[in-house]
PDB file of the backbone (N, CA, C, O) and the ligand in Angstrom, with CONECT records:
HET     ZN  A 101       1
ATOM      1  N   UNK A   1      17.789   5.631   5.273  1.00  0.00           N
ATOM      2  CA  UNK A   1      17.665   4.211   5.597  1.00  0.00           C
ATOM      3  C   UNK A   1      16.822   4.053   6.861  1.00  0.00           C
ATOM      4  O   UNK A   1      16.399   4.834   7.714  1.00  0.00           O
ATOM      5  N   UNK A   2      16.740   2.669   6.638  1.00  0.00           N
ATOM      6  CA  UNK A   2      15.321   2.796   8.409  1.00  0.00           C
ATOM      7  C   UNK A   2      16.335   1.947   9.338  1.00  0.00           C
ATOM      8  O   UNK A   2      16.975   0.912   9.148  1.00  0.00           O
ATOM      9  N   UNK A   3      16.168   3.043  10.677  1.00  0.00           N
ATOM     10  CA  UNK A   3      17.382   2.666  11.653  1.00  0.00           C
ATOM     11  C   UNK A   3      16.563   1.080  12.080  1.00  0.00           C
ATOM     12  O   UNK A   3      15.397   0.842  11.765  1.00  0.00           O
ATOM     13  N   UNK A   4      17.548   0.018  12.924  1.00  0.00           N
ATOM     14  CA  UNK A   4      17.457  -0.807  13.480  1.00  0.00           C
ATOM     15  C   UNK A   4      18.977  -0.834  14.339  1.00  0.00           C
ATOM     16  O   UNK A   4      20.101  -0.349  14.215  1.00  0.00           O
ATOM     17  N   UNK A   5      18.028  -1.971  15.535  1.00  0.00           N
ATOM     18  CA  UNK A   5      19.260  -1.934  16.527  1.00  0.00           C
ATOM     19  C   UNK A   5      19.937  -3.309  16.247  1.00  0.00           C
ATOM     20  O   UNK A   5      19.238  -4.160  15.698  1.00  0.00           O
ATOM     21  N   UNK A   6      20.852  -3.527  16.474  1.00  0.00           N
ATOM     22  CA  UNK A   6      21.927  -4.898  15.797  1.00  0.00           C
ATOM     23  C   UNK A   6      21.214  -5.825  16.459  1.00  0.00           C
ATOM     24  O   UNK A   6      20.838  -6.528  15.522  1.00  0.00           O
ATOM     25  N   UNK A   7      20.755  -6.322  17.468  1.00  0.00           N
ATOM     26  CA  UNK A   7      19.760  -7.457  17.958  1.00  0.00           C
ATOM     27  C   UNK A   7      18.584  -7.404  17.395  1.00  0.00           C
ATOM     28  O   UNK A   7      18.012  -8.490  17.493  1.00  0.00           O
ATOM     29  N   UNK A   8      17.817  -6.400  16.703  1.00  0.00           N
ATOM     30  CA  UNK A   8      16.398  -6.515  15.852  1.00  0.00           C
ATOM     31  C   UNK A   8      17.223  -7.073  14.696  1.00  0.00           C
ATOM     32  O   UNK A   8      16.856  -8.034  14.020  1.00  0.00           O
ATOM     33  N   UNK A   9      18.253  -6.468  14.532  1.00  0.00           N
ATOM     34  CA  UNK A   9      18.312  -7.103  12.775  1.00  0.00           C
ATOM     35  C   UNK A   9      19.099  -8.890  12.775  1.00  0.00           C
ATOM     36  O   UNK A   9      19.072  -9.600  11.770  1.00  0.00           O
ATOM     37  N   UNK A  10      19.691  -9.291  14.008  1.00  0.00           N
ATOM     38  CA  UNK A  10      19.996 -10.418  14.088  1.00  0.00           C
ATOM     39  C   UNK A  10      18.976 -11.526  14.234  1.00  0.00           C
ATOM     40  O   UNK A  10      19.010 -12.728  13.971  1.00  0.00           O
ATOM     41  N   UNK A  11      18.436 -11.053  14.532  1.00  0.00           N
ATOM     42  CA  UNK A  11      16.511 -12.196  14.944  1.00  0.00           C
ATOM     43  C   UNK A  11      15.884 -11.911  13.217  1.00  0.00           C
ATOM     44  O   UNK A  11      15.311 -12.755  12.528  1.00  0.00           O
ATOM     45  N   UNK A  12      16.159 -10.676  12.878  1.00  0.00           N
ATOM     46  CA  UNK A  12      15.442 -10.823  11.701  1.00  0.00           C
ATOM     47  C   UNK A  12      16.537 -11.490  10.145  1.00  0.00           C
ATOM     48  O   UNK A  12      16.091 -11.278   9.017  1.00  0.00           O
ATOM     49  N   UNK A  13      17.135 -11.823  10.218  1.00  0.00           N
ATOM     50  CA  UNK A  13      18.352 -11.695   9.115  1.00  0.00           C
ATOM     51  C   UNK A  13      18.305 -13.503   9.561  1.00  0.00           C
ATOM     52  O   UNK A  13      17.851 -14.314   8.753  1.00  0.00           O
ATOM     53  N   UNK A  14      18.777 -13.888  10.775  1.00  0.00           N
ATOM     54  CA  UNK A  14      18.349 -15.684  11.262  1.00  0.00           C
ATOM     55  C   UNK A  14      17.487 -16.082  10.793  1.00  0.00           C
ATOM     56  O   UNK A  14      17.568 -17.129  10.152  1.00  0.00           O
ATOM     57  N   UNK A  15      15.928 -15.177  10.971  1.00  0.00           N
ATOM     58  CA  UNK A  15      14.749 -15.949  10.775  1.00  0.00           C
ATOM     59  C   UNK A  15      14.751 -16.203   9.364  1.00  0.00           C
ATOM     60  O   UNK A  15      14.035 -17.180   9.144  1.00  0.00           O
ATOM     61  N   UNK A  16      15.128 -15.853   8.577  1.00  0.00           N
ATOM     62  CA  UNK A  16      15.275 -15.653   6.503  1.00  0.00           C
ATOM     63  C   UNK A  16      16.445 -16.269   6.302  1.00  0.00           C
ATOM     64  O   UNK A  16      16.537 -16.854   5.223  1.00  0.00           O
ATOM     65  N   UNK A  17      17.604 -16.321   7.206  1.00  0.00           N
ATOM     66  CA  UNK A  17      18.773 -17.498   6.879  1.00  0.00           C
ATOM     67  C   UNK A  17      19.079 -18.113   7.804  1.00  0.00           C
ATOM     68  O   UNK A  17      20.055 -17.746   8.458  1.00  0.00           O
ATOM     69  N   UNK A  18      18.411 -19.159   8.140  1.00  0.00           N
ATOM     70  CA  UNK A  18      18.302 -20.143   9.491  1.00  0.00           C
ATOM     71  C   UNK A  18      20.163 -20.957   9.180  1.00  0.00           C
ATOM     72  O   UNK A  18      20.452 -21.737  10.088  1.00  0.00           O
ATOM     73  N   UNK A  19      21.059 -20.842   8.289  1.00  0.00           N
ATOM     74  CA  UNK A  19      22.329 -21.425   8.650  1.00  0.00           C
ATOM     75  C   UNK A  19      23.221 -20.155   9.167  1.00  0.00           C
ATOM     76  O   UNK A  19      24.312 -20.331   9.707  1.00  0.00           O
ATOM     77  N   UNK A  20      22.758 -19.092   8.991  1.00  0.00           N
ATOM     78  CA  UNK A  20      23.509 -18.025  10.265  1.00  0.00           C
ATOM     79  C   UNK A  20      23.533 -18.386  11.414  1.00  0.00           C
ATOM     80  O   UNK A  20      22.659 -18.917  12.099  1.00  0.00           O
ATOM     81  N   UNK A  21      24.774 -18.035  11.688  1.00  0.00           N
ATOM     82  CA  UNK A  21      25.018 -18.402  13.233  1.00  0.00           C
ATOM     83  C   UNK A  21      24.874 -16.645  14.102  1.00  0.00           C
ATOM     84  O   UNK A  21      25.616 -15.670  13.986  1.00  0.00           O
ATOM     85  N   UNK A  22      23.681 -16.819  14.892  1.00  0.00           N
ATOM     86  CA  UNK A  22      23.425 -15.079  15.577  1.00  0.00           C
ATOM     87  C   UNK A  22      24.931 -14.770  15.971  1.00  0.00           C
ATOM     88  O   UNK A  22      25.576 -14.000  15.260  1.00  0.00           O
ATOM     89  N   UNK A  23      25.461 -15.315  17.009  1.00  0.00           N
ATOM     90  CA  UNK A  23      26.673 -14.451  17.540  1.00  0.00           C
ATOM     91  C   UNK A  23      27.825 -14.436  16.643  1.00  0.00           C
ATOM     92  O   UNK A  23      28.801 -13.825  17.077  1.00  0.00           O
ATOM     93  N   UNK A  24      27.914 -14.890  15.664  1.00  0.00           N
ATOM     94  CA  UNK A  24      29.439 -14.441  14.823  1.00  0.00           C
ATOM     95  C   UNK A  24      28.547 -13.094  13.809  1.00  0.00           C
ATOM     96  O   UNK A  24      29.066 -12.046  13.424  1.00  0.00           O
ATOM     97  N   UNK A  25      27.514 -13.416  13.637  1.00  0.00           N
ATOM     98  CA  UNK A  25      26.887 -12.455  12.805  1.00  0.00           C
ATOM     99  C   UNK A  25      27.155 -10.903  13.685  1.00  0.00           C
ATOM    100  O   UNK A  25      27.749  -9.861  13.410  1.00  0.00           O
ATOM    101  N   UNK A  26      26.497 -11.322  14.673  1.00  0.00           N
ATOM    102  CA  UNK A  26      26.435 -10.267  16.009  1.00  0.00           C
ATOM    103  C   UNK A  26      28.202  -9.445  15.871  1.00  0.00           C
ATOM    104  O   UNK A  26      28.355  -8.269  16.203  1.00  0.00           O
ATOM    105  N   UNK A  27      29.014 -10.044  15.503  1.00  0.00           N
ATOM    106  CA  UNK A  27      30.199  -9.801  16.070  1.00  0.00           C
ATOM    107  C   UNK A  27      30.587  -9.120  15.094  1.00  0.00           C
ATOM    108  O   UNK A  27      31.174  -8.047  15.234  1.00  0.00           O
ATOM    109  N   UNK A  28      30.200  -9.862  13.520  1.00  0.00           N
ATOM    110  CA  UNK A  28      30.687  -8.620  12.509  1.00  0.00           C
ATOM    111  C   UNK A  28      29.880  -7.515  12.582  1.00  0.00           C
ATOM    112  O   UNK A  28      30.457  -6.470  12.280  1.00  0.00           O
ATOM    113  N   UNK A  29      28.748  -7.418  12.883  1.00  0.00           N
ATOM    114  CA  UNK A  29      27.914  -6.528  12.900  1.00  0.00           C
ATOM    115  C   UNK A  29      28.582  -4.852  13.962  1.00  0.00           C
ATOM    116  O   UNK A  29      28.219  -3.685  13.816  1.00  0.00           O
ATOM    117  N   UNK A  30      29.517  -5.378  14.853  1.00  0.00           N
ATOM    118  CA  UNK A  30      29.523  -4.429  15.944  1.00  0.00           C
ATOM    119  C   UNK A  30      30.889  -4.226  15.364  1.00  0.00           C
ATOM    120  O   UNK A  30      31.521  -3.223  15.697  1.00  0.00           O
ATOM    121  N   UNK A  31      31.615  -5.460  14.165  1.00  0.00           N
ATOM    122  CA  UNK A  31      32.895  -4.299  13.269  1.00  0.00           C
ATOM    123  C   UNK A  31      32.880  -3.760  12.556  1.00  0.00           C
ATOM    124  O   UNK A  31      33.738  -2.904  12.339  1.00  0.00           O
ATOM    125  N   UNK A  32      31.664  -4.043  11.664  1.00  0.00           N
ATOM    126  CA  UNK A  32      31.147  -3.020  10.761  1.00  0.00           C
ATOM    127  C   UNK A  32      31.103  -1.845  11.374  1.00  0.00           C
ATOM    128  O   UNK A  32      31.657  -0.837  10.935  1.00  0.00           O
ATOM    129  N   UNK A  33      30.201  -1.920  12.811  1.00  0.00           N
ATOM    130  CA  UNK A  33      29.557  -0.788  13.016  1.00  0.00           C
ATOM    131  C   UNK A  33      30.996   0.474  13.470  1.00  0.00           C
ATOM    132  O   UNK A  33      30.912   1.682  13.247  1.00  0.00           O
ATOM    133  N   UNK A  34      32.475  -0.363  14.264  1.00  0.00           N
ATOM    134  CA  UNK A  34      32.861   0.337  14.939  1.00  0.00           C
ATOM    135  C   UNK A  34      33.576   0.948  12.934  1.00  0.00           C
ATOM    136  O   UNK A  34      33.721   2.150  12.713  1.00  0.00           O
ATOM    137  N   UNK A  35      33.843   0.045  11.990  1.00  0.00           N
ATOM    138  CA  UNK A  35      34.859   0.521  10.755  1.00  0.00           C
ATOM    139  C   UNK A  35      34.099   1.546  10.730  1.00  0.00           C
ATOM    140  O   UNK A  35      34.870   2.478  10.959  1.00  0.00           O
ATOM    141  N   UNK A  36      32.817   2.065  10.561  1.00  0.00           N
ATOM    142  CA  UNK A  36      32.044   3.099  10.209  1.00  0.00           C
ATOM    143  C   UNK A  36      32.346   4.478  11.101  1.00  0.00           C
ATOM    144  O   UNK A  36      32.789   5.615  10.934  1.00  0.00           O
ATOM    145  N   UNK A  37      31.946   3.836  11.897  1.00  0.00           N
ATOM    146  CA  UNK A  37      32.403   5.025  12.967  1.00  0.00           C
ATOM    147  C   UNK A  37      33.936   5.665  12.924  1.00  0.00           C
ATOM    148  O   UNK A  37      34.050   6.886  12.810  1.00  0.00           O
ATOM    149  N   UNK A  38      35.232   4.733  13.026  1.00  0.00           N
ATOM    150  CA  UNK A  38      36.381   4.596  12.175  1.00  0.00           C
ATOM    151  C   UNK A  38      36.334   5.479  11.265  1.00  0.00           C
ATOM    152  O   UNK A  38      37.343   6.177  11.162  1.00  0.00           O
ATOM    153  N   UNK A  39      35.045   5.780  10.203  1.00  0.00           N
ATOM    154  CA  UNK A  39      35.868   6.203   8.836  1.00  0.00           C
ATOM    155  C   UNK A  39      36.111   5.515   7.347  1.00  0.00           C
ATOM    156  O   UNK A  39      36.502   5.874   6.237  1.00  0.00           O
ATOM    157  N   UNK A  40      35.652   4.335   7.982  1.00  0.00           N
ATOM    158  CA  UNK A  40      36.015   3.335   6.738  1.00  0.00           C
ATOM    159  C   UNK A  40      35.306   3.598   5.862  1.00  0.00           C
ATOM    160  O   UNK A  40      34.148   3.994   5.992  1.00  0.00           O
ATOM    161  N   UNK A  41      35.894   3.420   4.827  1.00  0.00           N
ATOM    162  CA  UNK A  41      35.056   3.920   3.086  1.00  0.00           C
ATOM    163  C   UNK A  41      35.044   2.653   2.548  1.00  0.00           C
ATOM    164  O   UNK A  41      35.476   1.672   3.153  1.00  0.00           O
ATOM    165  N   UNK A  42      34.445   2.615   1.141  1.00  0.00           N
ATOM    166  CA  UNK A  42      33.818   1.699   0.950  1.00  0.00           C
ATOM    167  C   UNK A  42      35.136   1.032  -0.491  1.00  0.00           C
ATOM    168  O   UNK A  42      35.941   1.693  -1.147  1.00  0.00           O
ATOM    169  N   UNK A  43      34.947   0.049  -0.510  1.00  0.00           N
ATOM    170  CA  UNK A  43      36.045  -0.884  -1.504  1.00  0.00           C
ATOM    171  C   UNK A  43      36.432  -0.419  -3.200  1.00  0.00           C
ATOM    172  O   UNK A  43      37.447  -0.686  -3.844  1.00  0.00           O
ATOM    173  N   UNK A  44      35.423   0.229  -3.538  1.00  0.00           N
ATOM    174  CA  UNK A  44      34.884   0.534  -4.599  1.00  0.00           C
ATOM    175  C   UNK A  44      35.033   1.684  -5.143  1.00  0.00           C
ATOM    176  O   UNK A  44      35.478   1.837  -6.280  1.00  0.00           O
ATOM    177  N   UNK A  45      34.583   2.841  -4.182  1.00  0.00           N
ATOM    178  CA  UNK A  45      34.341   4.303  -4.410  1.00  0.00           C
ATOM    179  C   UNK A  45      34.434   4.810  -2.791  1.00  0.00           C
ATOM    180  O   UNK A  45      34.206   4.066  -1.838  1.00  0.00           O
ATOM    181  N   UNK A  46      34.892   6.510  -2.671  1.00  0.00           N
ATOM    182  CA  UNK A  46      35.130   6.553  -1.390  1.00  0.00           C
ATOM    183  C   UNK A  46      33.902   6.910  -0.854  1.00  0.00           C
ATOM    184  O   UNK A  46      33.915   8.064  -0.425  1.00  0.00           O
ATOM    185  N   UNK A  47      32.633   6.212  -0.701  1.00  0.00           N
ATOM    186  CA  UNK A  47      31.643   6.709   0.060  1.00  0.00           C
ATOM    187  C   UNK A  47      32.135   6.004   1.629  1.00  0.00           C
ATOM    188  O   UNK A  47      33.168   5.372   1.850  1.00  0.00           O
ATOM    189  N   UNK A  48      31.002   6.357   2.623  1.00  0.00           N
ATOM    190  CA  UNK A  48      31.158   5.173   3.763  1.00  0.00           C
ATOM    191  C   UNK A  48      30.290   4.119   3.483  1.00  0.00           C
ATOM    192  O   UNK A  48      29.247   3.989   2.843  1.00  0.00           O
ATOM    193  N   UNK A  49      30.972   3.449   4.102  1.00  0.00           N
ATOM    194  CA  UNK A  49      30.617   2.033   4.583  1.00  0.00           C
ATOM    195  C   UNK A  49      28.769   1.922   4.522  1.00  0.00           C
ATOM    196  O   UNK A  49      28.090   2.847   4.967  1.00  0.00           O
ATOM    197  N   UNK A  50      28.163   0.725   3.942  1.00  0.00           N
ATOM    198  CA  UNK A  50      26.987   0.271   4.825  1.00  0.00           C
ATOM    199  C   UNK A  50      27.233  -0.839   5.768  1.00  0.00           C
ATOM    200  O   UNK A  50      27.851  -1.879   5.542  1.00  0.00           O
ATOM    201  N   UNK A  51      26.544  -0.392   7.069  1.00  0.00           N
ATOM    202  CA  UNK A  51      27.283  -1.530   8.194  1.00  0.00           C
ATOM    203  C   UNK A  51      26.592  -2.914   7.841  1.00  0.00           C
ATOM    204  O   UNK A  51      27.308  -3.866   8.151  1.00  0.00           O
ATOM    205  N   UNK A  52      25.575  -3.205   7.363  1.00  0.00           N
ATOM    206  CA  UNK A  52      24.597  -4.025   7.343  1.00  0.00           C
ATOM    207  C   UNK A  52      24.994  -5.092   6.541  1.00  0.00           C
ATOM    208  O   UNK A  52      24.870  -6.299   6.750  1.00  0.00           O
ATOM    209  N   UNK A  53      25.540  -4.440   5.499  1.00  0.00           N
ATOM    210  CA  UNK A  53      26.315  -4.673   4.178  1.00  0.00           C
ATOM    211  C   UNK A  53      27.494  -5.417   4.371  1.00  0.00           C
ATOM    212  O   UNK A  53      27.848  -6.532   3.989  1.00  0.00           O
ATOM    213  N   UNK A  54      28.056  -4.472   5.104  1.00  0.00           N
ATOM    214  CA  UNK A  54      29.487  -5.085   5.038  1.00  0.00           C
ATOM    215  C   UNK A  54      29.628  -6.206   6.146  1.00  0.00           C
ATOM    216  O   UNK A  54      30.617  -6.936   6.082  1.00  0.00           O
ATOM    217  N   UNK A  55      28.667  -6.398   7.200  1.00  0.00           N
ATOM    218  CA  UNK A  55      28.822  -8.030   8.162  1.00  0.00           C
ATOM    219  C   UNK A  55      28.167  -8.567   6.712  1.00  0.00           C
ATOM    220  O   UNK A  55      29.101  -8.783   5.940  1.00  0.00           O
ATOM    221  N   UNK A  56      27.275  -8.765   6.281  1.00  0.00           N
ATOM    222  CA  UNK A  56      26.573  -9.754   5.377  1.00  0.00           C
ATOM    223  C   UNK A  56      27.654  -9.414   3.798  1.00  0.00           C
ATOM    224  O   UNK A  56      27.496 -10.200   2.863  1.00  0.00           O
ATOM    225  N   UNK A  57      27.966  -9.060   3.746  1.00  0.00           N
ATOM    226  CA  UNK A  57      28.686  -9.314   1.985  1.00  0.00           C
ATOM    227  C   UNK A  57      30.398  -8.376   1.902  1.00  0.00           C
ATOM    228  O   UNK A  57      31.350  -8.989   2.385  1.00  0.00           O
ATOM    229  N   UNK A  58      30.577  -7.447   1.505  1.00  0.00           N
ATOM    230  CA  UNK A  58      31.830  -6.733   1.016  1.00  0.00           C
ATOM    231  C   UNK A  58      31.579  -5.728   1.965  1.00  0.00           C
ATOM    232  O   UNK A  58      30.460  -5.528   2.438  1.00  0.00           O
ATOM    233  N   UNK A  59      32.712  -5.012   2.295  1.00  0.00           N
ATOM    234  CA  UNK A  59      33.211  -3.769   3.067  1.00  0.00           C
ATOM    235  C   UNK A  59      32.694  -2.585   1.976  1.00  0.00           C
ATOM    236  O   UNK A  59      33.658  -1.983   1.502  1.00  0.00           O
ATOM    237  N   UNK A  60      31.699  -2.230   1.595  1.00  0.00           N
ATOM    238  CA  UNK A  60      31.325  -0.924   1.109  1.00  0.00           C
ATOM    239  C   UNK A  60      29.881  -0.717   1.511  1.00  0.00           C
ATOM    240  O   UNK A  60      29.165  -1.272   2.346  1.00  0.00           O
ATOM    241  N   UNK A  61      29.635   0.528   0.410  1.00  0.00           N
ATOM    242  CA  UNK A  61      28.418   1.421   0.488  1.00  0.00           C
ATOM    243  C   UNK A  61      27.213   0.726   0.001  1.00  0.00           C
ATOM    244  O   UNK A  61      27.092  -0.381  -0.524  1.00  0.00           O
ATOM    245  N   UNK A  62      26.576   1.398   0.220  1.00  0.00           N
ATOM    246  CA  UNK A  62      24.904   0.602  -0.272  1.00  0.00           C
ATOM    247  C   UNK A  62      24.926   0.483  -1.609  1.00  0.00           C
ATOM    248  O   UNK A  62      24.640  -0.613  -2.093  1.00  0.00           O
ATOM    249  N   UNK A  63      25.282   1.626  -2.492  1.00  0.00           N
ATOM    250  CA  UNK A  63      25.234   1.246  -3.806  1.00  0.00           C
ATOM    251  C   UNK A  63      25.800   0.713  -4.474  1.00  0.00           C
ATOM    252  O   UNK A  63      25.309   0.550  -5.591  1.00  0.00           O
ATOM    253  N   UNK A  64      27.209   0.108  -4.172  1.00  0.00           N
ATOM    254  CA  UNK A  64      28.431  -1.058  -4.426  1.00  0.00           C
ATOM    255  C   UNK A  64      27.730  -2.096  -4.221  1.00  0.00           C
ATOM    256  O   UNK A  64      27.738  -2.993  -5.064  1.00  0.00           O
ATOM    257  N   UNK A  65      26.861  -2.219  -2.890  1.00  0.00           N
ATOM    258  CA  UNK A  65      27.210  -3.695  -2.940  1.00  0.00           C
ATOM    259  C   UNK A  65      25.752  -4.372  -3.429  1.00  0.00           C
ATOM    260  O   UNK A  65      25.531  -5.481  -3.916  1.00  0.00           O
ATOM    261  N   UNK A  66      24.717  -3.105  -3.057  1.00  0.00           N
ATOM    262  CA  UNK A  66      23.621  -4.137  -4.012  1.00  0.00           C
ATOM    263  C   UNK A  66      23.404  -3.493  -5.630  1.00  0.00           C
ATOM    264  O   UNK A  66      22.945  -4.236  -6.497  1.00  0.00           O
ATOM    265  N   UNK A  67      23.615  -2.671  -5.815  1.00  0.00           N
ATOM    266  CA  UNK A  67      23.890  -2.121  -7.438  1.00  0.00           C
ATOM    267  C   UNK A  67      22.512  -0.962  -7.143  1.00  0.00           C
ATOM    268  O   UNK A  67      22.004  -0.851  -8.259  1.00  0.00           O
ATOM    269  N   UNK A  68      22.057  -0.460  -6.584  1.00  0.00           N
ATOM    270  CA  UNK A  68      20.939   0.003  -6.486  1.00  0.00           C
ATOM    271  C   UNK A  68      21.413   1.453  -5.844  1.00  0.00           C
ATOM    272  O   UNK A  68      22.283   1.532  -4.977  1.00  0.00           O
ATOM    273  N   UNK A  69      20.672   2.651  -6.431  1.00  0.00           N
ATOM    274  CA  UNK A  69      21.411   3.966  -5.713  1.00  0.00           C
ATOM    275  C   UNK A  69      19.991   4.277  -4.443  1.00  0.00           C
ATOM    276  O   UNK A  69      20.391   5.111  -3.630  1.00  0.00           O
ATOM    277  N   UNK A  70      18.585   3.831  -4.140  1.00  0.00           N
ATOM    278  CA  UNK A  70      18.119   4.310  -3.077  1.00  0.00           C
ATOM    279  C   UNK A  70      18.122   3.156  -2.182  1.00  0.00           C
ATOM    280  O   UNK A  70      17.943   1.961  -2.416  1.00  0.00           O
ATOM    281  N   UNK A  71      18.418   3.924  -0.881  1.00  0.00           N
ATOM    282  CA  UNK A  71      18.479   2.857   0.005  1.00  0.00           C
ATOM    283  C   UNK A  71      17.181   3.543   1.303  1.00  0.00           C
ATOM    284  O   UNK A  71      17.111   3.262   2.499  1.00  0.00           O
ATOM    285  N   UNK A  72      16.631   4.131   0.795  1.00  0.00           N
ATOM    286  CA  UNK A  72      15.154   4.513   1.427  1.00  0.00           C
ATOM    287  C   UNK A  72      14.258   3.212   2.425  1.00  0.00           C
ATOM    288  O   UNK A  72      13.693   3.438   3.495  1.00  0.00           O
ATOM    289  N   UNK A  73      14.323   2.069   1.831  1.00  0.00           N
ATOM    290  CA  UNK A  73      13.732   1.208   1.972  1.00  0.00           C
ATOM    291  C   UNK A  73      14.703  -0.227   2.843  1.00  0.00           C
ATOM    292  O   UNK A  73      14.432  -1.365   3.226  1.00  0.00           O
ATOM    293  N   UNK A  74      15.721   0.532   2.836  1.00  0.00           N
ATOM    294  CA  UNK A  74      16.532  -0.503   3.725  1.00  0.00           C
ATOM    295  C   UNK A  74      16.987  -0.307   5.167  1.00  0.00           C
ATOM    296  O   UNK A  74      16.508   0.519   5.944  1.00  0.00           O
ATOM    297  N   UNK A  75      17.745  -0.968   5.369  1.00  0.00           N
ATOM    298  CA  UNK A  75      17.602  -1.231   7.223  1.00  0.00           C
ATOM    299  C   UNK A  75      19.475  -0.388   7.039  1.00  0.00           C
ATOM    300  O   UNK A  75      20.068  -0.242   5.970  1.00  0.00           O
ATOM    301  N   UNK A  76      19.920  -0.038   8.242  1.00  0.00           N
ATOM    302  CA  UNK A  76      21.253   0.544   8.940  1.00  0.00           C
ATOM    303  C   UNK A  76      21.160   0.223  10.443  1.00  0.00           C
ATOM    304  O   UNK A  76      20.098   0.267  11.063  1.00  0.00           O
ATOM    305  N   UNK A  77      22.174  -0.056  10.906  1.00  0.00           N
ATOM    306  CA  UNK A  77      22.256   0.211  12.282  1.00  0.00           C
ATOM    307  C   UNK A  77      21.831   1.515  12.870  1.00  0.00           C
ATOM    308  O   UNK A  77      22.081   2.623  12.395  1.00  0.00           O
ATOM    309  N   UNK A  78      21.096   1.231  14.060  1.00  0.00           N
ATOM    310  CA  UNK A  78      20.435   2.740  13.907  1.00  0.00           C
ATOM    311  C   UNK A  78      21.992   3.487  14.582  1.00  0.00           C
ATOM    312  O   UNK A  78      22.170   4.704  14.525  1.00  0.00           O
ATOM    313  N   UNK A  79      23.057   2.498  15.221  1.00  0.00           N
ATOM    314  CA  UNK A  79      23.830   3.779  15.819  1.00  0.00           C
ATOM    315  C   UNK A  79      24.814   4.606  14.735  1.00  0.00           C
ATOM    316  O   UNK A  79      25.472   5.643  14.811  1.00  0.00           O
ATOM    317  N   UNK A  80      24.625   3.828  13.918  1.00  0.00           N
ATOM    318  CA  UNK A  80      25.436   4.539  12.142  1.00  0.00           C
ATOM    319  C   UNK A  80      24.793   5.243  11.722  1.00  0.00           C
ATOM    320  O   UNK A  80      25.301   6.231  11.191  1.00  0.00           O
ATOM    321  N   UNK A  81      22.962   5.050  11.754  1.00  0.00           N
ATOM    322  CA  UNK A  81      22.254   5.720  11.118  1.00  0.00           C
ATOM    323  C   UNK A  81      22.306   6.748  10.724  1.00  0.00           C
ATOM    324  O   UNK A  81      21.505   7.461  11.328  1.00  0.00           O
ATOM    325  N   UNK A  82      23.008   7.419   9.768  1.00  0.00           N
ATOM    326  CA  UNK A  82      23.324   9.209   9.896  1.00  0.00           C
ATOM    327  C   UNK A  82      22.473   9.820   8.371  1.00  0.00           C
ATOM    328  O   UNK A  82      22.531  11.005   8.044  1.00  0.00           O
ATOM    329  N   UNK A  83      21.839   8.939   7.703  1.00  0.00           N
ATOM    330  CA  UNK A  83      21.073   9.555   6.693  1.00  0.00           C
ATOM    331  C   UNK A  83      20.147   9.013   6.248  1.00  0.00           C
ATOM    332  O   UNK A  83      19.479   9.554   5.366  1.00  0.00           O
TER     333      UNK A  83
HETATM  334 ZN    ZN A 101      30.817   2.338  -2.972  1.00  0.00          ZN2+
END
């Protein structure tokens, strides 16, 4: 996945959904990030967590929640970033 830092992806995720509110976004973003770190697996299947994912939609993995198995082309927190 291509790392980003939770303030690049909040300016960018606002600018494409202008009724987000940055700081509640901001806030799931840093519980995603800590469930990950945590351990948290994903709703579905026991992979981990995508943090990105789980502030914006369901508590799982990349391939739960958008149906798609490469995530080459998508964004992670870079401090989750682990693959
Ligand atoms: Zn899953």
């Amino acid at each position: 996945m291509i790392p980003i830092s939770i303030i690049s992806f909040v300016n960018k995720h606002c600018k494409s959904n202008p009724d987000e509110e940055p700081n509640k976004l901001k806030k799931r973003l840093k519980e995603a990030v800590n469930d990950k770190e945590n351990g948290v697996i994903c709703f579905k299947c026991d992979q981990e967590i995508w943090a990105i994912g789980s502030a914006v939609a369901n508590q799982g993995c990349f391939s739960c929640i958008t149906g798609e198995a490469g995530a080459s082309e998508d964004y992670e927190i870079d401090e989750v970033c682990w693959s």
